[in-house]
VEXNU-376101 format. One line per 10 residues: number of its first residue (from 1); their letters; for each residue z, y, x of C-alpha. Coordinates in steps of 0.05 Angstrom, whole numbers. Example, Ala and Ser with C-alpha at 12.3 -4.5 7.8 and 13.67 -1.06 7.14 Angstrom:
% VEXNU-376101
1	as	156 -90 246 ~ 143 -21 273 .
***
This chain:
% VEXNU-376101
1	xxxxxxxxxx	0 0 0 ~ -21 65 32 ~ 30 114 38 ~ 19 186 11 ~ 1 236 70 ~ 63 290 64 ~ 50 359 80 ~ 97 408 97 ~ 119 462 54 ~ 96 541 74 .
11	xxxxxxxxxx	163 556 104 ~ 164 488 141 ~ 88 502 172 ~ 115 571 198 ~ 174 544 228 ~ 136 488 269 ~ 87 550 286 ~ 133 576 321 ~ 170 516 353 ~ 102 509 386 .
21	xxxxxxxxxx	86 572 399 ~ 158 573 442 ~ 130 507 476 ~ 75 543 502 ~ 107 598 526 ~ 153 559 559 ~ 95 517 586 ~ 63 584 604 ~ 131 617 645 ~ 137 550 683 .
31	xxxxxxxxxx	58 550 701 ~ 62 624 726 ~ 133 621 770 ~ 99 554 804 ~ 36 596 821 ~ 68 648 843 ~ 118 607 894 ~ 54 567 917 ~ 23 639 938 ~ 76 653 967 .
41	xxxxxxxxxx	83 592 1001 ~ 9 586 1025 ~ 25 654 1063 ~ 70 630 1114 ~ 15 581 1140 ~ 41 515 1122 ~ 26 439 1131 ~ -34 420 1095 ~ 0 361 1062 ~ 60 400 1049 .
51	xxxxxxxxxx	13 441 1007 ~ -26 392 979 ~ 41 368 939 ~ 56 444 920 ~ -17 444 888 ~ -20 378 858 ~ 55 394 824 ~ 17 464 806 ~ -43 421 764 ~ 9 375 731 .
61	xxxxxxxxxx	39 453 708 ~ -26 469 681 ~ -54 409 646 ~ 22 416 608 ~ 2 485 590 ~ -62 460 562 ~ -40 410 521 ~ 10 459 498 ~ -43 502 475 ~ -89 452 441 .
71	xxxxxxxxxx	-20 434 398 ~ -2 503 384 ~ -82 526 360 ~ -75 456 311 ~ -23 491 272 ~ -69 558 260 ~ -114 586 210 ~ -185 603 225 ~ -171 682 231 ~ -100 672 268 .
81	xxxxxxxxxx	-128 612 315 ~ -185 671 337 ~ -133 727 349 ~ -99 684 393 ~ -153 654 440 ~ -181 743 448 ~ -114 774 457 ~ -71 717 487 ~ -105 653 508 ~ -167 692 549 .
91	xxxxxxxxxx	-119 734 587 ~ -76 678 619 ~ -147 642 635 ~ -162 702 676 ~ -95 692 726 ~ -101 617 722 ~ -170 618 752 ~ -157 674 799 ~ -95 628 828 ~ -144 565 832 .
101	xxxxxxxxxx	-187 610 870 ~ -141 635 922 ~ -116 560 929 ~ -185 534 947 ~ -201 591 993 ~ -137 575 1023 ~ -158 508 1031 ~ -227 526 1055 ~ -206 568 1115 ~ -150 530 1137 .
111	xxxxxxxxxx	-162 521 1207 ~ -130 474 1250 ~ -153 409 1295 ~ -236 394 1291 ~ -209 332 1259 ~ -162 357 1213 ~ -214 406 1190 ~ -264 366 1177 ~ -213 324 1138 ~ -200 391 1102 .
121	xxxxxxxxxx	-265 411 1086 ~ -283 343 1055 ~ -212 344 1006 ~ -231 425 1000 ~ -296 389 973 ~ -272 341 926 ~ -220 393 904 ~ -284 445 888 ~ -306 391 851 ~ -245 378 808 .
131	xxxxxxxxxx	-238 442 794 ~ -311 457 777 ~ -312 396 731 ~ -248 429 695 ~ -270 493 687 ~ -336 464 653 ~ -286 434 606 ~ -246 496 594 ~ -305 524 574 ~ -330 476 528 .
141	xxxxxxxxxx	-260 465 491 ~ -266 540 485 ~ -334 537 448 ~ -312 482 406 ~ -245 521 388 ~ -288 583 372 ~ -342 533 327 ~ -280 511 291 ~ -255 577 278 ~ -322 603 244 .
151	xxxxxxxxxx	-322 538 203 ~ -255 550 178 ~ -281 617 160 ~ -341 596 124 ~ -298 553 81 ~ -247 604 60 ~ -309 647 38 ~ -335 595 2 ~ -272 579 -28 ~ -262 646 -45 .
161	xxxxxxxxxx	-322 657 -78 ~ -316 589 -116 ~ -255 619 -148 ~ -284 685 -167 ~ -345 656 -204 ~ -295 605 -245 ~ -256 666 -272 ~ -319 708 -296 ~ -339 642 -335 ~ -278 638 -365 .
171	xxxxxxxxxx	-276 712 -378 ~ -337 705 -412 ~ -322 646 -457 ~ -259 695 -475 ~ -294 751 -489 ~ -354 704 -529 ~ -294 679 -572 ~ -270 739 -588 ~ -341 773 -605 ~ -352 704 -656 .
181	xxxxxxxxxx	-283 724 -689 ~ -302 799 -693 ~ -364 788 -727 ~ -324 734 -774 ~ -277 784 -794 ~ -324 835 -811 ~ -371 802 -849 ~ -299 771 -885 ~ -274 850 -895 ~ -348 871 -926 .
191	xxxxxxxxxx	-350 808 -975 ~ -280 826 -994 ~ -307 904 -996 ~ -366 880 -1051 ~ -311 835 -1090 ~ -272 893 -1097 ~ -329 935 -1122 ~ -359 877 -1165 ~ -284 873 -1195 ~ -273 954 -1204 .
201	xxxxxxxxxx	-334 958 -1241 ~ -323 894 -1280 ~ -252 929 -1306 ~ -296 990 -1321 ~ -343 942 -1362 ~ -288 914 -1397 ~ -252 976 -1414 ~ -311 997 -1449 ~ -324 929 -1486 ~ -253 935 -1509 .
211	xxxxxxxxxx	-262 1003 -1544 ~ -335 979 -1567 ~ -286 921 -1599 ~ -235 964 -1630 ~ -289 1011 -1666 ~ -327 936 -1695 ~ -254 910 -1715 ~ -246 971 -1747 ~ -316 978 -1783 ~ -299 903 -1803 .
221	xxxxxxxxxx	-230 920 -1834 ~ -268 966 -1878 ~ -329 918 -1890 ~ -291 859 -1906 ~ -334 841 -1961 ~ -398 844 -1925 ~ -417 778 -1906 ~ -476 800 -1855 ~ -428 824 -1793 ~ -414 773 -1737 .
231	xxxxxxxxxx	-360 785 -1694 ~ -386 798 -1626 ~ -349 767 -1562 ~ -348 794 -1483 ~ -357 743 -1422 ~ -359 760 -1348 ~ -424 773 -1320 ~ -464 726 -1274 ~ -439 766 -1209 ~ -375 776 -1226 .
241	xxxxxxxxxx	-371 685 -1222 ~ -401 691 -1161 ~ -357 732 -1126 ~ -304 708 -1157 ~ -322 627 -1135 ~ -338 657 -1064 ~ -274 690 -1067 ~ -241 620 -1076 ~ -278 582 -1028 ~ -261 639 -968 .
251	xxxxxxxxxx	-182 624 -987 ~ -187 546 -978 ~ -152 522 -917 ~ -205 501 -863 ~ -235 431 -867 ~ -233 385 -798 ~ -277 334 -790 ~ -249 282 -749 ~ -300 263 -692 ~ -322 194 -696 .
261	xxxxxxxxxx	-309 140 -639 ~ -338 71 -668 ~ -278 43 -714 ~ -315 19 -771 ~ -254 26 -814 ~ -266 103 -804 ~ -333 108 -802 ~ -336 115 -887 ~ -278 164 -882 ~ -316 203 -832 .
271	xxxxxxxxxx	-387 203 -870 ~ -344 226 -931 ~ -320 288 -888 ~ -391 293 -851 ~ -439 301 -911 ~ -389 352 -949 ~ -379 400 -896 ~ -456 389 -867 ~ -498 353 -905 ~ -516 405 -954 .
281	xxxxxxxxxx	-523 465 -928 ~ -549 453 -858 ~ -624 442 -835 ~ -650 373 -802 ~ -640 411 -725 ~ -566 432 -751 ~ -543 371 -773 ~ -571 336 -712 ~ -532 379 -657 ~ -466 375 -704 .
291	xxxxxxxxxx	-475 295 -704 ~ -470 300 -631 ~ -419 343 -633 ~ -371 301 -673 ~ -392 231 -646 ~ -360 203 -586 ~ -363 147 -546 ~ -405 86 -568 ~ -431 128 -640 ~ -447 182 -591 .
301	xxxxxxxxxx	-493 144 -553 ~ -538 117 -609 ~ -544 194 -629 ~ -556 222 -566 ~ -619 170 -563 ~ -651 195 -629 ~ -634 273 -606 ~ -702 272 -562 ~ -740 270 -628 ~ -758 313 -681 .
311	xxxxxxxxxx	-695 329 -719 ~ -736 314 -784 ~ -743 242 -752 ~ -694 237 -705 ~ -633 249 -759 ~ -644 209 -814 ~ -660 154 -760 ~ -596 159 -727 ~ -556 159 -799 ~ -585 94 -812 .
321	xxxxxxxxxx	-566 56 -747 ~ -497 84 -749 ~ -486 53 -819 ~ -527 -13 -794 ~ -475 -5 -729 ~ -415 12 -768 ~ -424 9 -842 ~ -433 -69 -853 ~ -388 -88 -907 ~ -389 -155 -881 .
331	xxxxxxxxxx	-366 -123 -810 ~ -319 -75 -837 ~ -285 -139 -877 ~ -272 -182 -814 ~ -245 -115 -776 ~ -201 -107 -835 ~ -181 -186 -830 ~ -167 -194 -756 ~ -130 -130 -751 ~ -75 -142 -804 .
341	xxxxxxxxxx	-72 -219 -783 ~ -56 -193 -711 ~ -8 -141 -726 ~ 54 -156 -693 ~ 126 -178 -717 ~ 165 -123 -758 ~ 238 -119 -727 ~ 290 -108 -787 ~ 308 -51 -742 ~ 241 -13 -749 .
351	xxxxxxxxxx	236 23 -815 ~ 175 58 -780 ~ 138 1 -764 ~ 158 -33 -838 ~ 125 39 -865 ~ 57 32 -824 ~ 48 -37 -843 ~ 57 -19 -918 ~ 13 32 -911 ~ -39 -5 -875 .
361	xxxxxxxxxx	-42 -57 -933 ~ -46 -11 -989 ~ -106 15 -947 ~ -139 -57 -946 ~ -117 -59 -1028 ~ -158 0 -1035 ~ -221 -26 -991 ~ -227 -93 -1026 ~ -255 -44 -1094 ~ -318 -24 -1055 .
371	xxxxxxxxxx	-317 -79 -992 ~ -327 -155 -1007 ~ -303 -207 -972 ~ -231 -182 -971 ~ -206 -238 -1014 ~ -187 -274 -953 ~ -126 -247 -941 ~ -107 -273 -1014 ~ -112 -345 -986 ~ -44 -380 -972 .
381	xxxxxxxxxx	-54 -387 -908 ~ -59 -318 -892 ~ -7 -300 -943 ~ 40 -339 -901 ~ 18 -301 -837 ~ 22 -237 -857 ~ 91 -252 -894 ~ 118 -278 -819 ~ 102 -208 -787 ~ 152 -176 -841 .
391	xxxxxxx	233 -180 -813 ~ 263 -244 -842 ~ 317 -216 -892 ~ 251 -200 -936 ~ 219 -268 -940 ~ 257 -293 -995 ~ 240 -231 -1040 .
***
């Protein structure tokens, strides 16, 4: 089992930071004091072996000082891990090379027997050589600390601007909501404007119908005798229903459909749902996109393959081999069947689980009216199987 790389908190990264950071200066004041004795040193003439061992203990100083460095840089950002190597790092190369210099010049001009300096001038050589092959590789972990700096760089930038375009999308599906709501709510307030017209000028109409009333009641009080008169009577106008209905339909609560996964014991309750919110008042292309929209899954997949032709085509195809898929009575029976048979045991403890299992069954009650094959569950056997999933204090009931 792998264990989970831990990463150290942004107070615990600074404090290493500068644990290093103190490493490498320490690194750094032991490097300098040992080149500075060994110049000193290599002034009063001395043995050539005798300085050989001051130099060599001088290069064990300095590869420790390198690897101190290469640790520290690990622990620092792109921008910080460039400030150090132009401000810090660069200077200290400067004295460390000028002290390798003097140390092979010394060696170089050290004169003593025509033996011992031709022994010289061949370790003076090899030491050139060393030293050479080092500062080649200075210089190349240099250029691959400054590559690594301008690719940490490039990825903040890219970060950054990865961020920035995520927000303006989700600024402007905010400010698209809210737009769709305006425009809701004002074509809601100048509906309810023209009801509120519609309705002032019906109680206008009326109040004159009423007096035109009064003056026929009172022409019929005094022509009681005259059988010719019919009593006239007032109904709201045509527009005044309208409004009125519209009125009605604006203060039902909201209707959710329920999308549609590929139970076929939901799939009637979702057609139900589907064809009174859609069916009749959306076009062919309409209905199509909103059948998409409120499939998933399995049903999803059989309408996204009808969805590259014409809607006129396309949707009443993909309504038919959802209800071949989905709407088999046959099928919808035996998914009814096996899922009560396999319903677990009822603890007497679980009043919950008694209440969904009641439910459940007065849902298959219902479904053997329009599904056949439900009978079934009326066989003993079954009887006995589903009476075993109920606790046991009810089996003698």
């Amino acid at each position: 089992m792998a264990t989970r790389e831990r990463r150290p908190t942004e107070k615990g990264a600074e404090l290493q930071q500068e644990a290093k950071f103190k490493e490498l200066g320490i690194a750094w004041r032991n490097l300098r004091k040992e080149s500075d004795d060994l110049r000193m040193f290599m002034k009063e003439n001395p043995p050539v072996k005798e300085t050989q061992t001051r130099h060599k203990i001088w290069m064990n100083l300095y590869e420790s000082f390198l690897q101190a460095n290469d640790v520290y840089c690990g622990t620092l950002s792109a921008e910080a891990l460039e400030e150090h190597i132009e401000k810090w790092y660069k200077k200290k190369t400067l004295f460390i090379e000028k002290r390798k210099s003097e140390a092979e010049q010394w060696f170089l001009t050290r004169t003593e027997v025509q033996t011992t300096t031709m022994s010289r001038a061949s370790k003076s050589s090899r030491a050139s050589q060393g030293s050479s092959a080092r500062r080649i590789a200075e210089a190349k972990r240099l250029s691959e600390l400054k590559k690594q700096s301008e690719l940490l760089r490039d990825q903040q930038e890219s970060e950054k601007k990865l961020k920035l375009l995520e927000i303006e999308l989700q600024q402007e599906k905010e400010r698209s909501a809210i737009a769709n709501e305006m425009a809701k709510a004002e074509a809601r307030e100048h509906l309810l404007e023209e009801i509120e017209e519609e309705e002032n000028n019906s109680q206008n109409l009326d109040g004159e119908e009423v007096d035109t009333q009064r003056s026929i009641s009172s022409r019929h009080s005094r022509e009681e005798e005259s059988p010719g008169n019919v009593k006239q009577t007032t109904f709201p106008t045509a527009s005044s229903k309208h409004l009125l209905e519209v009125l009605m339909e604006l203060r039902k609560p909201k209707l959710e459909i329920r999308k549609f996964e590929g139970n076929r014991l939901q799939f009637k309750r979702f057609m139900r749902q589907f064809k009174f919110k859609i069916e009749g008042i959306c076009s062919n292309d309409e209905k199509m996109a909103y059948l998409e929209q409120y499939t998933i899954g399995e049903a999803n997949k059989i309408v996204v393959g009808y969805s590259f032709l014409d809607a006129d085509v396309g949707y009443p195809a993909a309504i038919e081999e959802l209800k071949r898929k989905y709407g088999d009575v046959d099928a919808m029976a035996n998914e009814y069947i096996k899922k009560v048979l396999s319903w677990e045991y009822i603890r007497a403890d679980d009043p919950k689980g008694l209440d969904a299992f009641a439910v459940f069954l007065k849902e298959c009650r219902a479904a053997t009216q329009t599904i056949g094959g439900m009978g079934v569950l009326e066989y003993s056997e079954n009887l006995k199987k589903i009476l075993q999933k109920l606790p046991n204090f009810m089996h003698d009931r």
